[in-house]
C-alpha positions, 0 to 999 in steps of 0.5 A: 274704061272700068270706071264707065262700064261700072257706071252703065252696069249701074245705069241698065239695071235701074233702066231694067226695074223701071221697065218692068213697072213701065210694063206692069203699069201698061198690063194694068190699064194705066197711062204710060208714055209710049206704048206696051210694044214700045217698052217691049223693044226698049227692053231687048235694047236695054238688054243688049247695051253691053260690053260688045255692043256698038258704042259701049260704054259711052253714055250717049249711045245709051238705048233711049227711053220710049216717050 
């Protein structure tokens, strides 16, 4: 199990970074997919994919990206 929870620790924090340029972008004017609102909530949900959440840590059950 270490083996996976390493894996989505590595998976969350590039998830974190690209939804801050996601927001940035969308501060700035620019053209996302999805909306300001949407990265907003997907954020809170990439943040609570941890340990104790329901299906963690398997992959499949990762918070999906706004599109």
């Amino acid at each position: 199990m270490a083996p996976l929870i390493a894996v989505e620790v590595q998976c969350i924090e590039q998830e974190r970074k690209f939804v801050a340029e996601q927001l940035e972008a969308c501060e700035d004017g620019e053209q996302v997919a999805g909306t300001e609102r949407l990265w907003r909530d997907y954020r809170t949900q990439v943040r609570a994919w941890k340990l104790d959440a329901k299906g963690y840590p398997d992959s499949n059950m990762r918070p999906l990206r706004p599109s």
